[in-house]
VMD Tcl script that draws the C-alpha trace (Angstrom):
set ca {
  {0.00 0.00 0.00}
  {1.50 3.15 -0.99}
  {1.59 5.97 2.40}
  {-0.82 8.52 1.78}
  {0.95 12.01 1.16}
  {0.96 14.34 3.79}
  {-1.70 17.50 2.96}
  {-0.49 20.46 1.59}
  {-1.41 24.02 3.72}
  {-3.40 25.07 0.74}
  {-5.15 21.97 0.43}
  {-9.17 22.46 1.19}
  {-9.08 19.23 3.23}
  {-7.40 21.30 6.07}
  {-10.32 22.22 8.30}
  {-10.02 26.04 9.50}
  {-11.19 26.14 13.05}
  {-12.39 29.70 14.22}
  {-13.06 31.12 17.79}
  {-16.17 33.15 18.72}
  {-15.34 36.33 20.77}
  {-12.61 38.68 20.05}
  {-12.31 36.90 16.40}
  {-16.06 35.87 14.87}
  {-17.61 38.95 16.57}
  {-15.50 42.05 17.87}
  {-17.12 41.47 21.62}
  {-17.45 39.12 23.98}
  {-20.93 37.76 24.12}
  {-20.43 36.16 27.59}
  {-20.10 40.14 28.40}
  {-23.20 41.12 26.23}
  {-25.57 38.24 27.61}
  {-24.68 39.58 31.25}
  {-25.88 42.90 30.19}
  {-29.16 41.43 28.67}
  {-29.66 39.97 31.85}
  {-28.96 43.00 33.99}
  {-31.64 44.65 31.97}
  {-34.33 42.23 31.95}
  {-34.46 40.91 35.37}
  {-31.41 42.67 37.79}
  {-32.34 40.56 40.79}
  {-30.66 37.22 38.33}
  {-27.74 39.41 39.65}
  {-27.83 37.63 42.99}
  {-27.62 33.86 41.89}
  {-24.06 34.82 40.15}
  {-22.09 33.76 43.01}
  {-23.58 30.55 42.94}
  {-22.84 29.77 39.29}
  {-19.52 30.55 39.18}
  {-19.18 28.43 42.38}
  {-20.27 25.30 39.92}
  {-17.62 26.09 37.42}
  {-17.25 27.89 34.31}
  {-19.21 25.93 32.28}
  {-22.03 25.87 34.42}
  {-22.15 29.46 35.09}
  {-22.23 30.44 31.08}
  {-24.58 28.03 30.55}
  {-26.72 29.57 33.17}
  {-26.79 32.80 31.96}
  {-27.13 31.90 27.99}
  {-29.97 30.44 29.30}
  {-31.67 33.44 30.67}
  {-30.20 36.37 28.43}
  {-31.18 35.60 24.28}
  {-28.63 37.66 22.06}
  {-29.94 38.40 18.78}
  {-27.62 36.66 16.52}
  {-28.48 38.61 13.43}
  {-27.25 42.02 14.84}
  {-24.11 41.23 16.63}
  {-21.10 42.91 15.42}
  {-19.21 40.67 13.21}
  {-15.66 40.75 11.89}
  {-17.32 41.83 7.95}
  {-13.37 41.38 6.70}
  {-13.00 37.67 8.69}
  {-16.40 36.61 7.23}
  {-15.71 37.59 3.87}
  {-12.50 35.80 3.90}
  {-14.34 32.47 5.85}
  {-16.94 32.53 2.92}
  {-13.77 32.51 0.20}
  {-11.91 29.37 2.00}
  {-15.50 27.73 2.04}
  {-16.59 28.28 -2.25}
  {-13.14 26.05 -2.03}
  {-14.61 23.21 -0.25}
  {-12.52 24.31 2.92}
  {-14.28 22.53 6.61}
  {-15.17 25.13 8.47}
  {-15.45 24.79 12.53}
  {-16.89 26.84 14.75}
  {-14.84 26.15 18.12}
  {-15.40 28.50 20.94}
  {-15.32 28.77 25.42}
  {-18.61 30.21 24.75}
  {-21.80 28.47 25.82}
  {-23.13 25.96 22.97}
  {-26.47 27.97 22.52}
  {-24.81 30.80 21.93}
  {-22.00 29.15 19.31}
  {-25.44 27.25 17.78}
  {-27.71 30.40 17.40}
  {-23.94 32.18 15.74}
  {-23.58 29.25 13.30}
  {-27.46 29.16 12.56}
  {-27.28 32.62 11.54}
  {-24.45 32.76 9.39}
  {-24.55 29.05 7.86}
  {-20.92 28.79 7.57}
  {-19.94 25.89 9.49}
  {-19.84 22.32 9.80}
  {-19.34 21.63 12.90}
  {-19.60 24.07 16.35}
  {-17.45 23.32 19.27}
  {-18.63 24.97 22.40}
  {-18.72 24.35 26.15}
  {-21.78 22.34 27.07}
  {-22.36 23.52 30.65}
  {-20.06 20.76 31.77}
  {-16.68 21.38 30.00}
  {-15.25 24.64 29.89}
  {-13.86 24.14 25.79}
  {-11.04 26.59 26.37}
  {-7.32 26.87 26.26}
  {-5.58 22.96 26.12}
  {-9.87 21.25 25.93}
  {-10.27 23.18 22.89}
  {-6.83 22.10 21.46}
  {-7.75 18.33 22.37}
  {-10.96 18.49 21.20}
  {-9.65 20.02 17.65}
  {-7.04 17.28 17.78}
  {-9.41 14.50 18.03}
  {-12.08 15.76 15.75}
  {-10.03 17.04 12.60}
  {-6.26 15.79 13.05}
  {-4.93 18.53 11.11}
  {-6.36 21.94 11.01}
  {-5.78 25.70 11.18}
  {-6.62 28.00 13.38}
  {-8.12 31.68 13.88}
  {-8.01 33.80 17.01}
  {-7.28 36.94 18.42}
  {-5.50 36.27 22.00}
  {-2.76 34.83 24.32}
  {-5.22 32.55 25.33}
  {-5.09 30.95 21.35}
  {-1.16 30.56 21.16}
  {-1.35 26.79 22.77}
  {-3.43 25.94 19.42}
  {-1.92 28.53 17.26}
  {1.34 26.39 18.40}
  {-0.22 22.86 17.37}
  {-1.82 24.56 13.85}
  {-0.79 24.14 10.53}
  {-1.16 27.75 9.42}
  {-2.13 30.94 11.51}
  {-4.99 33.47 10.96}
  {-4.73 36.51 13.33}
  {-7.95 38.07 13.82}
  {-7.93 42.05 15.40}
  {-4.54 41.02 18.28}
  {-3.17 43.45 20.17}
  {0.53 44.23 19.08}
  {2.32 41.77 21.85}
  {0.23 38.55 20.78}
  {1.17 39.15 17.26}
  {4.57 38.98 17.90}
  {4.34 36.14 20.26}
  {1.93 34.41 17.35}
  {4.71 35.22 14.60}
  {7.52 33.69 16.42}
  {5.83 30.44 17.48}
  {7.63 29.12 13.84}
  {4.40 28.65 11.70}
  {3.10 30.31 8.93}
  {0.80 32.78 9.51}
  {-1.68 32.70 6.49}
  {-3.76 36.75 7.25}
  {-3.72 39.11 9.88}
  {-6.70 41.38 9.90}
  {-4.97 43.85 11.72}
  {-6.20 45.78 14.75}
  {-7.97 49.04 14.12}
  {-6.60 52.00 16.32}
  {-8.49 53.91 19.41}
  {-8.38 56.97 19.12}
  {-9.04 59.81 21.72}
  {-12.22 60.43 19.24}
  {-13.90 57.50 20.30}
  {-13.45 58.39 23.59}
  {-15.00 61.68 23.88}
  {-17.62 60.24 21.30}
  {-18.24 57.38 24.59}
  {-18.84 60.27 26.77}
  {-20.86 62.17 24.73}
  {-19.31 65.32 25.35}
  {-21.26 67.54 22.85}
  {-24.15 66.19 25.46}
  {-22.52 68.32 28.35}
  {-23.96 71.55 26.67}
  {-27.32 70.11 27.97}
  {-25.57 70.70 31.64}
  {-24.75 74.86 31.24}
  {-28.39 74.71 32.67}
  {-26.88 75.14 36.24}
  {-25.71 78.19 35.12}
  {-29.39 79.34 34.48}
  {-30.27 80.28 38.28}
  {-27.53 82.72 38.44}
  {-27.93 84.50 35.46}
  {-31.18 84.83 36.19}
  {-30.88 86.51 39.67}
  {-28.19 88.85 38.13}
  {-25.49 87.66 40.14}
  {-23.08 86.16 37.77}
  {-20.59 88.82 38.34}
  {-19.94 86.82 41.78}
  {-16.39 84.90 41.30}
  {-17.61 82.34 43.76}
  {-20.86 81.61 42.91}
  {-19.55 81.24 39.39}
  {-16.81 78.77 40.64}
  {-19.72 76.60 42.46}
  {-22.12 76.88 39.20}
  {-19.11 75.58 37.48}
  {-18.19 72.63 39.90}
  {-21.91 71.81 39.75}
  {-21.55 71.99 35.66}
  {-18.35 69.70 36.27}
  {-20.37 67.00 38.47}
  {-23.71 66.96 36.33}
  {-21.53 66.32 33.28}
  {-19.65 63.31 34.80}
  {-22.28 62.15 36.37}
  {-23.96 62.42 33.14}
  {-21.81 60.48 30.75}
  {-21.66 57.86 33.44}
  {-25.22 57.27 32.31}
  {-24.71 57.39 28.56}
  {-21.95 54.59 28.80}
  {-24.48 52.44 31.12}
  {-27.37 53.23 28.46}
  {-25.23 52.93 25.08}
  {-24.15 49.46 27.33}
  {-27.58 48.42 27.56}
  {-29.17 49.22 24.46}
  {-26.45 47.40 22.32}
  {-29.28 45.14 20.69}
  {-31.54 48.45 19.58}
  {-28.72 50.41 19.03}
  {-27.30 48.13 16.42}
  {-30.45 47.84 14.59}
  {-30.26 51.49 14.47}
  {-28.92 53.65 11.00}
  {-26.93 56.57 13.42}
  {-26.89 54.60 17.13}
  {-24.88 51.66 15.39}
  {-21.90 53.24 14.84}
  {-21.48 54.08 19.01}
  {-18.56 53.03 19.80}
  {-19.97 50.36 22.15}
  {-22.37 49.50 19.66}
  {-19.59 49.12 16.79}
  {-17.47 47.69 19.07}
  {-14.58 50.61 18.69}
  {-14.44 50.27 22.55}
  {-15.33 46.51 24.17}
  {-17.97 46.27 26.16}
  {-15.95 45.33 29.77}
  {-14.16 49.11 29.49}
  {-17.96 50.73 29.46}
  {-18.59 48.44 32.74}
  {-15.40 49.76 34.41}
  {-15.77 53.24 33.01}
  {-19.26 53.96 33.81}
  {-18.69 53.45 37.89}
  {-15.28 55.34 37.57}
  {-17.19 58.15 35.77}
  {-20.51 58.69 38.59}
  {-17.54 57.91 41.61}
  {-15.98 61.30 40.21}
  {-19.12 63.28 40.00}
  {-19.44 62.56 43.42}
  {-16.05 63.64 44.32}
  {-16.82 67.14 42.80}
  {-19.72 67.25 45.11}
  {-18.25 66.93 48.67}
  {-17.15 70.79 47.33}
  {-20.94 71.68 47.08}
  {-24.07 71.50 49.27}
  {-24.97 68.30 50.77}
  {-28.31 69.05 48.90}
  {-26.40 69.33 45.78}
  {-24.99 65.75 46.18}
  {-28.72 64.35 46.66}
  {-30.38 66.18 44.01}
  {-27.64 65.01 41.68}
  {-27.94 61.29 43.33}
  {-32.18 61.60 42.34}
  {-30.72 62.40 38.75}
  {-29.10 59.53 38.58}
  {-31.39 56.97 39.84}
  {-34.27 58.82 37.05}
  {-31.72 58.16 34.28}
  {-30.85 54.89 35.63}
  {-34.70 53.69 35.48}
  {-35.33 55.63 32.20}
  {-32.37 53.17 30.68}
  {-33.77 50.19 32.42}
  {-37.71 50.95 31.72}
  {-38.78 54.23 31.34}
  {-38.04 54.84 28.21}
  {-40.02 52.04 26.86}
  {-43.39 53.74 28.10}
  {-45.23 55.68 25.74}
  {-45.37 59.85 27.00}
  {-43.83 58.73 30.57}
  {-40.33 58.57 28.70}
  {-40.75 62.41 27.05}
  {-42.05 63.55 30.80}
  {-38.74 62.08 32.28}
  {-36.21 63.52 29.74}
  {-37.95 67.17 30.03}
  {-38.04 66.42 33.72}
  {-34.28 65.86 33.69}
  {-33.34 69.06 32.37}
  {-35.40 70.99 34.51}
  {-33.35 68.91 37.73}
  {-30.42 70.45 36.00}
  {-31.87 74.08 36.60}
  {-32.95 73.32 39.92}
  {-29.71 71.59 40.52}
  {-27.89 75.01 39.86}
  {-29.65 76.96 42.20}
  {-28.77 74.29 45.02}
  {-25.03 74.35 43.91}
  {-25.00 78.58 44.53}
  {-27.75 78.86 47.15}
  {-29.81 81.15 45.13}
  {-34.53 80.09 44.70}
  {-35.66 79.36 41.38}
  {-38.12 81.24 40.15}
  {-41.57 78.79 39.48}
  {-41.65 80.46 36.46}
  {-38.08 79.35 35.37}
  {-39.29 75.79 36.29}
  {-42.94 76.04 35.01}
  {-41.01 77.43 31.05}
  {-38.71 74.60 31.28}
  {-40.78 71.99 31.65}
  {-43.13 72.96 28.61}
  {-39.96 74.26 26.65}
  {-38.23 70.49 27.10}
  {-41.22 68.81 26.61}
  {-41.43 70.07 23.32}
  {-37.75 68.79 22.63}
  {-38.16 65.23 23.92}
  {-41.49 64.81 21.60}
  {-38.87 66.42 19.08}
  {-36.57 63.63 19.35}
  {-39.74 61.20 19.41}
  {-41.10 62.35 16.60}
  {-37.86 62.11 14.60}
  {-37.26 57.93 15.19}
  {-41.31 57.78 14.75}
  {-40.80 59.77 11.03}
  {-37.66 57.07 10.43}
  {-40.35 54.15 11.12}
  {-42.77 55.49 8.64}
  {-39.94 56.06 5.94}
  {-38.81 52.19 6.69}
  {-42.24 51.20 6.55}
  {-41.64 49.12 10.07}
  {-44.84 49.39 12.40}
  {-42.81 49.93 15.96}
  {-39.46 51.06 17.22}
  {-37.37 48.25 19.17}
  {-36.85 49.06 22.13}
  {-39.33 51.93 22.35}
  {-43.44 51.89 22.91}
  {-44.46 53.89 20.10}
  {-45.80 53.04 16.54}
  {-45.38 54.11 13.59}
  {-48.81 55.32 13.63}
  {-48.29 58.16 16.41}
  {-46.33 60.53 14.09}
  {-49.56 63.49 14.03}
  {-50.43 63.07 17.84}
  {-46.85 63.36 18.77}
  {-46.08 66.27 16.38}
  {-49.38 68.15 18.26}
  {-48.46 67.65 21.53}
  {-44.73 68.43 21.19}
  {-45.80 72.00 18.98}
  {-49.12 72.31 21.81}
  {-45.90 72.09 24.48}
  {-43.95 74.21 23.05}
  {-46.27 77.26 22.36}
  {-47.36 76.73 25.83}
  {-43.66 77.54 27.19}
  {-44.32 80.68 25.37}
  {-47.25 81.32 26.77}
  {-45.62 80.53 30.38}
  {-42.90 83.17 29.49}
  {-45.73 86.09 28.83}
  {-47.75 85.55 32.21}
  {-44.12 85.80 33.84}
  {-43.71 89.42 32.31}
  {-47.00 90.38 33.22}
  {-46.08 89.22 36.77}
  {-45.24 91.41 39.59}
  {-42.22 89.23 40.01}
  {-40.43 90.92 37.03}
  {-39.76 94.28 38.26}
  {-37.68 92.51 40.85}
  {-34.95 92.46 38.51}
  {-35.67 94.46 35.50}
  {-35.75 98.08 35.66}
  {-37.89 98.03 31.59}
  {-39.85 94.93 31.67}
  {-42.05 95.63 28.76}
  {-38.81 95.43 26.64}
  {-39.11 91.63 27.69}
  {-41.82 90.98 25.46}
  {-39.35 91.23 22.20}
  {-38.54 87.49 23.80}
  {-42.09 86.44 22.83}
  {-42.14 86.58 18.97}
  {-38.51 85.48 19.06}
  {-39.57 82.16 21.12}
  {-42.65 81.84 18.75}
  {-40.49 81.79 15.94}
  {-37.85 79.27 17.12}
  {-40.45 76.91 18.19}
  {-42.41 76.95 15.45}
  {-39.23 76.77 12.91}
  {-37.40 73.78 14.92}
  {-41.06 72.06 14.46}
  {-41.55 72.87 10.74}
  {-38.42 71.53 10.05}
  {-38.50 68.23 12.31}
  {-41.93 67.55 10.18}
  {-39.15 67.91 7.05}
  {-36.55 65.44 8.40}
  {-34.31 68.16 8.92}
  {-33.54 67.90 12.64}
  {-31.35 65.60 14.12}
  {-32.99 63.05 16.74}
  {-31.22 64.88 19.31}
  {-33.01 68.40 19.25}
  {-29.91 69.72 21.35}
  {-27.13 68.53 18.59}
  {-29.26 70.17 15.86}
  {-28.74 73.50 17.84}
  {-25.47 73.57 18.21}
  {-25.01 73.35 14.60}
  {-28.11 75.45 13.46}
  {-26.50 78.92 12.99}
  {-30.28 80.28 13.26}
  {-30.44 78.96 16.51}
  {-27.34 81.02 17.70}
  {-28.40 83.98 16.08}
  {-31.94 83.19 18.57}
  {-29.60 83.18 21.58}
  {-27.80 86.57 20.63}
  {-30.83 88.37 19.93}
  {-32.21 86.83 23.39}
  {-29.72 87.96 25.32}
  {-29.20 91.56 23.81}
  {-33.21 92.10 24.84}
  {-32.50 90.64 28.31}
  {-29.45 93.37 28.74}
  {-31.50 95.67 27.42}
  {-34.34 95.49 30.26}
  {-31.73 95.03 32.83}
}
mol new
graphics top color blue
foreach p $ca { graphics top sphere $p radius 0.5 }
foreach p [lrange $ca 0 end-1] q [lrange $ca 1 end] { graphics top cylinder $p $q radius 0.2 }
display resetview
């Protein structure tokens, strides 16, 4: 009998074994499925402990179990699968083999219906690290292998040929001198400080210069330390703030994602991995509350209500119809109120009373804005949201009823007695009227058009009408001082 020859790397008949997390998809979906669960029922939270006590296995098996992913809208490496569909039009084996949990690996390999055979850990065996290498060895003999980490270089070492999905710099080098060929790198994209500030959502701290309000409007702005306090309580609200937008973009990876703007987060694109947010977010709110052991102890709790009202809105809030716009223009009205705490100076109830109608009017902005992209995509309901497609004209009349009615709010305040308290030529006031009418109306008109973003506050700060607004605002307020 003549010895068969040995296969050649190029040969189809090697099977190419790929890993899930890090290399398939740019997260880790043991990471993701713990957020899903946080989200749909916190109080799983508890019984954590216990899995991990009955092994690794156990515990991911546990919580694939209780936290669905939704396979279609995970982020994928697009360059990877391109290159997996390539090696399979040759006849190539493909093998899913992953430490993930085996529904997870299944529902992966369902979706994409690329591979012949998934390799997974079975709530039993942990297939990671020198299990996965055996089980590869007994399976297919011969194969390569695709990963991304330190944790691959035991099977890396035992492949034929190397593919070296998105590694960070060191395991590249350790991959390259382990003395095989490596077949692709799909090389790891850079993080810049962009992303970053794009995480926080700093063009969302211009929301925040609300605590500023108070003082400017008792005329006392000229004080160096009030000013200082206003701006430590600017400084704490922001932190505090972005703490929340990591914890929501964290926990609305799945709508995000199906999203044509939200997708390209950088949580939900996967430009920053998903266990940074979970670090960042508690580093973030511990150093808002740093800044505020140098305000009021009132301060501290207002800002601590904030929090908890964001932290439900992300959780549930925002998935009831009208309670969700009451909570956001609620929110920035807190910021107002939160302003006069951090300089010890009343709000006016009108102040309060025009916010609330004012920011009203913006949330049902931002409503009616995903509710126009529904009607456009002819789809019937927003994920992750409770209205329908079918809500555009009711939402368009209250949000242009609300915001008329902050106008009409500002007028009873000038013909109030409390005006001449700090304007020596009130009537000069009512200028603001026609110019409030006029924004209003405009930022409605052209939200019916599509032309405003779904963040009413981002459109502003690019809308050079809206600037012009503020200018002429301000020169009639100095003008009745």
């Amino acid at each position: 009998m003549v010895p068969e020859a040995p296969l050649s790397p190029d040969s189809p008949d090697v099977a190419l074994a790929v890993d899930l997390d890090g290399t398939l998809v740019r997260t880790d979906t043991l990471h993701e499925s713990l957020l899903v669960l946080f989200k749909r029922a916190p109080w799983l939270l508890l019984l954590l402990p216990l899995w991990v006590l009955k092994g690794k296995a156990f515990f991911k098996a546990e919580v694939s179990r209780r936290a669905t992913l939704d396979f279609a809208h995970l982020p994928y490496h697009d360059e990877l699968l391109a290159f997996l569909r390539e090696e399979k039009a040759r006849g190539r084996k493909l093998v899913l083999a992953t430490a993930a949990d085996q529904r997870i690996a299944e529902g992966v390999a369902k979706h994409l219906e690329l591979f012949d055979a998934v390799f997974a850990s079975d709530g039993v065996t942990n297939l990671s690290g020198a299990r996965k290498l055996s089980r590869l060895r007994e399976a297919l003999g011969t194969f390569d292998y695709a990963g991304n980490d330190a944790v691959d270089l035991p099977l890396w070492q035992q492949s034929q040929r190397l593919v070296v999905v998105h590694a960070p710099a060191g395991v590249l080098e350790r991959a390259r001198g382990l003395g095989r060929e490596v077949h692709k790198v799909f090389e790891r994209p850079s993080t810049g400080v962009r992303t970053w500030v794009k995480a926080l959502r700093v063009h969302q701290w211009a929301k925040n210069a609300l605590v500023f309000v108070p003082l400017l409007a008792a005329h006392k702005a000229a004080s160096g330390d009030l000013l200082a306090k206003a701006g430590l309580g600017f400084l704490a609200f922001s932190l505090c703030a972005s703490s929340v937008y990591v914890l929501n973009d964290l926990l609305d990876l799945d709508s995000d994602r199906r999203h044509p703007s939200k997708k390209k987060r950088p949580f939900a694109a996967c430009a920053l991995p998903v266990s940074t947010g979970v670090v960042l977010a508690p580093v973030l709110l511990a150093a808002g509350a740093a800044v505020c052991v140098l305000l009021p102890s009132s301060f501290a709790a207002l800002l601590a209500t904030y929090y908890v009202l964001t932290l439900a809105y992300s959780l549930r809030l925002k998935q009831v119809v009208m309670l969700d716009v009451l909570v956001l223009a609620g929110l920035y009205t807190v910021r107002i109120f939160g302003g006069s705490l951090a300089v010890d100076v009343p709000t006016s109830r009108w102040l309060l009373m025009f916010s609330m109608f004012l920011f009203l009017s913006l949330a049902l902005v931002k409503r009616l804005s995903e509710v126009r992209r529904l009607r456009l995509s002819n789809e019937t309901s927003a994920h992750g949201r409770g209205y329908l497609a079918q809500d555009y004209e009711q939402l368009a009349s209250l949000g242009a009823g609300a915001g008329q009615v902050s106008v009409l709010v500002l007028a009873l305040y000038i013909s109030s007695k409390e005006v001449t308290v700090y304007y020596d030529h009130p009537d000069r006031l009512w200028l603001l009227c026609p110019v409030m009418i006029y924004w209003v109306g405009r930022v409605w008109v052209l939200a019916h058009r599509g032309l405003v973003n779904e963040d009413p506050l981002v459109f502003a700060l690019k809308d050079k009408v809206s600037y012009a607004v503020g200018l002429v605002s301000a020169l009639v307020l100095w003008a009745a001082t």
